[in-house]
C-alpha positions in Angstrom: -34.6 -53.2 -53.8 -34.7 -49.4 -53.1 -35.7 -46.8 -55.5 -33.4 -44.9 -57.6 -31.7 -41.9 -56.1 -32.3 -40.2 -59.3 -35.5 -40.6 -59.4 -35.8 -38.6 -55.6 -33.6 -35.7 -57.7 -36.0 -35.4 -59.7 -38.9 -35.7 -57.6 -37.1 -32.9 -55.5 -36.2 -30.9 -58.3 -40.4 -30.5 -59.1 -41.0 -29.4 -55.3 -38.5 -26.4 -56.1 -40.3 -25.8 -59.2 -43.9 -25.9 -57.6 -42.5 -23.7 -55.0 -41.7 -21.3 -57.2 -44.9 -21.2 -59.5 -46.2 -21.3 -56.4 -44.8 -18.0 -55.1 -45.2 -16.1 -58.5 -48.8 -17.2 -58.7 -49.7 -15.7 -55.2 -47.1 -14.1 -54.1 -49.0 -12.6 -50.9 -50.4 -15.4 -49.8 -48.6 -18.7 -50.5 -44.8 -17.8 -48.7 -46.6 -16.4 -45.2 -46.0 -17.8 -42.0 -49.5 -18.3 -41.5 -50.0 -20.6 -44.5 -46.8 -22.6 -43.9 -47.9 -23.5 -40.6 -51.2 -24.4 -42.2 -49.5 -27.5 -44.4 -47.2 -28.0 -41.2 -50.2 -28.8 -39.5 -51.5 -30.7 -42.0 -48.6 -33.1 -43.1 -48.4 -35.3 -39.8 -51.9 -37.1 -40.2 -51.0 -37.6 -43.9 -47.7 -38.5 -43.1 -48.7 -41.1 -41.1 -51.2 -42.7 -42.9 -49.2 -42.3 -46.1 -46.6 -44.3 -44.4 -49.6 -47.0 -43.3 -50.1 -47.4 -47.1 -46.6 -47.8 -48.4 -45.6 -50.6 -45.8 -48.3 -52.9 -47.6 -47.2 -51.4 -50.5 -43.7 -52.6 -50.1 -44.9 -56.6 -50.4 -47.2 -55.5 -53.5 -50.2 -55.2 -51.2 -52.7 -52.8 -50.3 -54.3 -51.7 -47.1 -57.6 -49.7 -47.8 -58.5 -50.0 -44.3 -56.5 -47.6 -42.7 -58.8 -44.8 -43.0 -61.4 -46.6 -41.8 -58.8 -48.3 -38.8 -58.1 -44.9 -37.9 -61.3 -43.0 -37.2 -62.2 -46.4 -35.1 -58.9 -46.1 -32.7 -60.3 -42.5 -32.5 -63.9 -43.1 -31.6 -62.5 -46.0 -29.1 -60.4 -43.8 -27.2 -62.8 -40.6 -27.4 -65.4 -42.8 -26.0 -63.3 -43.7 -23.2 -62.1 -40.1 -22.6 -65.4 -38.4 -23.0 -67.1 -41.3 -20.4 -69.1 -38.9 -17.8 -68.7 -35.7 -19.6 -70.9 -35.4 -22.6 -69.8 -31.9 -22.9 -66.6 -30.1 -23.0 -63.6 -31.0 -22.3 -63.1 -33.8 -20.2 -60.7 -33.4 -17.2 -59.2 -36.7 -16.9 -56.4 -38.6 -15.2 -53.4 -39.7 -16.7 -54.6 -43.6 -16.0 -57.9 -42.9 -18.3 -55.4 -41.0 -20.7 -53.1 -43.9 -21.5 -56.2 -46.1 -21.0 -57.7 -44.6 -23.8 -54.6 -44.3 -26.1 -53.9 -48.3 -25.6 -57.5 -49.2 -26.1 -57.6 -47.7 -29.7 -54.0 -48.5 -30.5 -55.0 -52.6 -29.3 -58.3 -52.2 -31.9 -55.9 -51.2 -34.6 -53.8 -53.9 -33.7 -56.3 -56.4 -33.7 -57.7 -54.7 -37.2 -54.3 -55.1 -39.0 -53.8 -58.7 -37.4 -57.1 -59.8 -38.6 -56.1 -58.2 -42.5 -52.8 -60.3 -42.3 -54.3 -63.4 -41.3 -56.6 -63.1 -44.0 -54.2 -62.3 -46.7 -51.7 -64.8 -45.6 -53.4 -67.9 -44.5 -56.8 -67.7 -46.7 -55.4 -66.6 -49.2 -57.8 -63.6 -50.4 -56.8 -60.9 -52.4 -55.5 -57.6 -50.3 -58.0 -55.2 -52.5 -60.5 -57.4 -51.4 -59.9 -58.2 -47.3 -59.1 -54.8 -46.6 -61.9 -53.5 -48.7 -64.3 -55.6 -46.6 -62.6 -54.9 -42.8 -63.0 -51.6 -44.4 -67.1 -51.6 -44.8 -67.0 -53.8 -41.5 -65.1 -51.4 -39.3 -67.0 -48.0 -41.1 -70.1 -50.0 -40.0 -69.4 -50.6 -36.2 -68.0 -47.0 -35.9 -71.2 -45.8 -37.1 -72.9 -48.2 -34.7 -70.8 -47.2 -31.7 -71.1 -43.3 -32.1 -74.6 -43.7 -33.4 -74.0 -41.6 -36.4 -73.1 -38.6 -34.1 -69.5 -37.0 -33.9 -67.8 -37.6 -30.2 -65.9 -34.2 -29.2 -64.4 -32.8 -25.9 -60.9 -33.9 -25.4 -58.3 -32.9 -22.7 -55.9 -30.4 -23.3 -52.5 -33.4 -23.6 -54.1 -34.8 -26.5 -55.3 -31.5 -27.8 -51.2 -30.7 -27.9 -50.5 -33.6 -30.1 -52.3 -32.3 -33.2 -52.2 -28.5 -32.1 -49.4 -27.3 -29.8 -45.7 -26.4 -31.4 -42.7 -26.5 -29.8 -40.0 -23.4 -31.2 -42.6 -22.7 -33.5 -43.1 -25.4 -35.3 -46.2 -27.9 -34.9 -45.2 -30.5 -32.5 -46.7 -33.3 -34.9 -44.1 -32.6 -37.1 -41.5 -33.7 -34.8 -43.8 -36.7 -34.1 -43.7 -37.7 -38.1 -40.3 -37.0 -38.3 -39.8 -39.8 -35.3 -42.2 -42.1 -37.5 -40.3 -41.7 -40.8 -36.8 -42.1 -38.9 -38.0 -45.3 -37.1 -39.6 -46.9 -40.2 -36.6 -45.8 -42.1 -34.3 -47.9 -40.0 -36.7 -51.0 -39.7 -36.9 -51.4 -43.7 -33.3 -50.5 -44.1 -31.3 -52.0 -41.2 -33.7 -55.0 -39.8 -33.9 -58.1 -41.4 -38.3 -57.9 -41.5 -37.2 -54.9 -43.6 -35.9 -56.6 -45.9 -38.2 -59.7 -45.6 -40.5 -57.0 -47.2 -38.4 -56.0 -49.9 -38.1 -59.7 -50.7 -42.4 -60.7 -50.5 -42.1 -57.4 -52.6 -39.5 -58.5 -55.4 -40.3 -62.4 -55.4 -42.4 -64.2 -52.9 -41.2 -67.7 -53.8 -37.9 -66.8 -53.8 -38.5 -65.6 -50.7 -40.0 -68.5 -49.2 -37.7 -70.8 -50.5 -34.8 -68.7 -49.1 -36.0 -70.0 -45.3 -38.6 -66.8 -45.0 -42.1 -67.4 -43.6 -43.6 -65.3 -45.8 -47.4 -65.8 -43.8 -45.5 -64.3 -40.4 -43.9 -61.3 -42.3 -47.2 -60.6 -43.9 -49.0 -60.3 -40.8 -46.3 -58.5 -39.2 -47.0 -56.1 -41.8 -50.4 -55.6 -41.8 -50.0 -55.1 -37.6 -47.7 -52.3 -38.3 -49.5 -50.3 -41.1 -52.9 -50.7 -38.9 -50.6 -49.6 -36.0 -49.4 -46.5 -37.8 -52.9 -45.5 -38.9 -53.6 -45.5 -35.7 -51.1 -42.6 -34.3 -52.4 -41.2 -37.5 -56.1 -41.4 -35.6 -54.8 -39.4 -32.2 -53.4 -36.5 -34.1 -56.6 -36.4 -36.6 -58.7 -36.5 -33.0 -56.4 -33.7 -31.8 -57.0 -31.5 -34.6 -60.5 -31.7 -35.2 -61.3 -32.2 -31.3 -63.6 -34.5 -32.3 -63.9 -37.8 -33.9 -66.3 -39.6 -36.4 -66.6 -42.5 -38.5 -66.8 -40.3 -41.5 -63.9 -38.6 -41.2 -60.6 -38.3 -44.0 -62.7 -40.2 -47.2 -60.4 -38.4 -48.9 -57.0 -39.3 -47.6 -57.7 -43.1 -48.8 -56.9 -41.4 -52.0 -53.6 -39.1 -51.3 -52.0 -42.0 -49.4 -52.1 -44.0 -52.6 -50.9 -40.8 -54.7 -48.1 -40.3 -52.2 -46.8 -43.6 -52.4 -47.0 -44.0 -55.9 -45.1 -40.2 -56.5 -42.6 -41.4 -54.0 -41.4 -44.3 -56.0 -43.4 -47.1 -54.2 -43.9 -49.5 -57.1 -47.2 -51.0 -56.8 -46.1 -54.0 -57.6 -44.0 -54.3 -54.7 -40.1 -54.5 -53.7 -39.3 -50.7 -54.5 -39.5 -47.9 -52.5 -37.8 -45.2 -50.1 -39.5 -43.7 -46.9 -37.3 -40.8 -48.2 -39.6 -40.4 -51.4 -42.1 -40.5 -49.6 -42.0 -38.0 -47.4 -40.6 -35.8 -50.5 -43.7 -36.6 -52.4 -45.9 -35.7 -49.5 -44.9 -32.2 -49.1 -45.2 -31.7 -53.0 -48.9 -32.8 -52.8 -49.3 -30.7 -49.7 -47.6 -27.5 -51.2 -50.2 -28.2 -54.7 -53.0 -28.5 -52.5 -52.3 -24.9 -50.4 -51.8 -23.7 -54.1 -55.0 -24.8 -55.3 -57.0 -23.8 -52.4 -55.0 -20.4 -52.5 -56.1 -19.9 -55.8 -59.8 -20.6 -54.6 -59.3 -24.1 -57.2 -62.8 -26.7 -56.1 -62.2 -29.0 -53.3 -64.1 -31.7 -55.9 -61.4 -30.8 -58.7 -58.5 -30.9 -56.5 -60.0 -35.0 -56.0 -59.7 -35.2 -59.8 -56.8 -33.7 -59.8 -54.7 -36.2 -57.8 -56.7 -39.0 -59.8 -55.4 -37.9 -62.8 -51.9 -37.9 -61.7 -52.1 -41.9 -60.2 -53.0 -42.4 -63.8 -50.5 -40.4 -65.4 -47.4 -41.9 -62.6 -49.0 -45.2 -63.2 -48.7 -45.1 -67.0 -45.2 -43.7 -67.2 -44.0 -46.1 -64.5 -45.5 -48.7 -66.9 -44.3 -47.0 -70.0 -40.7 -46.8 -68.3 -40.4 -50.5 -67.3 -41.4 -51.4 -70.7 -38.7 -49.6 -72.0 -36.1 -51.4 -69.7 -37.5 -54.6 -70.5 -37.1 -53.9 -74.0 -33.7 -52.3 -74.0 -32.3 -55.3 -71.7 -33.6 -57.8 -74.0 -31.8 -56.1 -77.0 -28.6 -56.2 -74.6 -28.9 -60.0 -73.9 -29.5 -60.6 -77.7 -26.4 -58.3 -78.7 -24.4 -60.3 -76.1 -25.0 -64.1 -77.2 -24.6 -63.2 -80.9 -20.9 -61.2 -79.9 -20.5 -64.9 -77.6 -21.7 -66.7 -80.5 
């Protein structure tokens, strides 16, 4: 139920090679410490809600909302933070700190529980319930912050998406510590592998002794839930948090998955890949923006490359499916 190892060679195999045109493209600018901490910076927010995607991924769902759930956990908590001080930083106290972190982290709960109870007891299609707490959820944020963009944070949760530790960007070590535990609850955790199973064969699934509604939910808790660490270190960063921020990262989390060998059908898929496939898209994009390529055709860029991956994946199944069913019909005619 996990994706080929061959196919992360390979995908590894292109990072070197990007690497590489990289380096002899811009030589001077791409392979500096300045620009490498630049994607290192960039990679955890990604990271994060590139893993939100792929966990609804896994039971050949979707989660669109997880842009949209993150700037709300954002706007929550800034609210709370920024209460009293309209401007600057606000000098709080550790109480209105984790106050503020468990109020937006309980809305993305309550976002993601709300997605799984749609999706598993009404029935409705995943594109179209988290396309509509999507619209929902931009709307209130909009209504809450008025349209205006809430800033001045204290200096902790300034460190999450800006301080480094030996150098390196400290939300780096917090992805690595989200990819490691999700690694280990798909691969060593029976709900892991409940998801594999929704994934690869829902009635199987259920008629294995699985309540497929409760795994469901489960699910869409915990991508909601990652979206919304993803929110604190995009509020960290920017120092600042709207309901209009990341529109674009709806799109990359998709591109991720699907380059990492999530199959959007469900069932297949590797954290590993993932996070492989996320540091190819982020070297591309410092490439592209090094080589002063538009912002708007770097979008359709990565469209054109869903298509491509999508077509080949399809391409490449049909093959199997072909090449198997020659197999079985060599096989009963030697039998025969």
């Amino acid at each position: 139920m996990k994706h080929r190892l061959s196919d992360l060679y390979i995908l590894a195999l292109i990072t070197v090679v990007i690497v590489l045109l990289m380096s002899v493209l811009n030589p001077r600018q791409f392979l500096t410490i300045a620009n490498l901490e630049s994607m290192a910076f960039q990679l955890p927010e990604l990271g994060l809600l590139s893993m939100a995607m792929m966990i609804t991924m896994l039971t050949g769902g979707i989660n669109l909302s997880i842009i949209a759930t993150a700037n709300m956990t954002g706007i929550v908590a800034a609210l709370i933070l920024t209460s009293g001080h309209s401007q600057g930083p606000a000098d709080v106290s550790v109480g209105t700190l984790l106050l503020a972190i468990s109020a937006g982290l309980a809305v993305a709960i309550v976002i993601g529980l709300i997605n799984g109870l749609l999706i598993a007891l009404l029935g409705v299609s995943p594109i179209l319930a988290t396309l509509g707490m999507m619209t929902l959820v931009d709307g209130l944020g909009i209504v809450f912050t008025r349209g205006y963009v809430v800033s001045g944070f204290p200096e902790a949760i300034r460190f999450l998406g800006n301080g480094t530790v030996a150098g390196i960007p400290f939300g780096v070590f917090l992805l690595a510590l989200a990819a490691l535990l999700l690694a280990v609850l798909l691969n060593r955790t029976s709900f892991g592998f409940n998801i594999y199973m929704i994934g690869c064969n829902p009635t199987a699934t259920y008629f294995s002794g699985v309540n497929n509604n409760t795994v469901i939910i489960r699910t869409y808790i915990l991508s909601s839930v990652y979206a919304g660490f993803a929110a604190l270190i995009m509020m960290s960063r920017f120092n600042s948090v709207s309901s209009a921020y990341g529109k674009s990262y709806l799109l990359i989390t998709i591109l991720c998955s699907v380059l990492g060998g999530i199959s959007a059908s469900g069932g297949f898929g590797r954290v590993s890949g993932l996070i492989l496939a996320l540091t190819v898209l982020q070297i591309v994009s410092s490439g592209l923006n090094l080589l002063q390529v538009s912002s708007f055709l770097t979008i359709a860029i990565w469209g054109c490359i869903i298509v491509i991956v999508m077509a080949i994946n399809y391409l490449v199944f049909r093959f199997q499916e072909r090449s198997m069913s020659i197999k079985r019909g060599l096989l009963s005619n030697l039998v025969g």
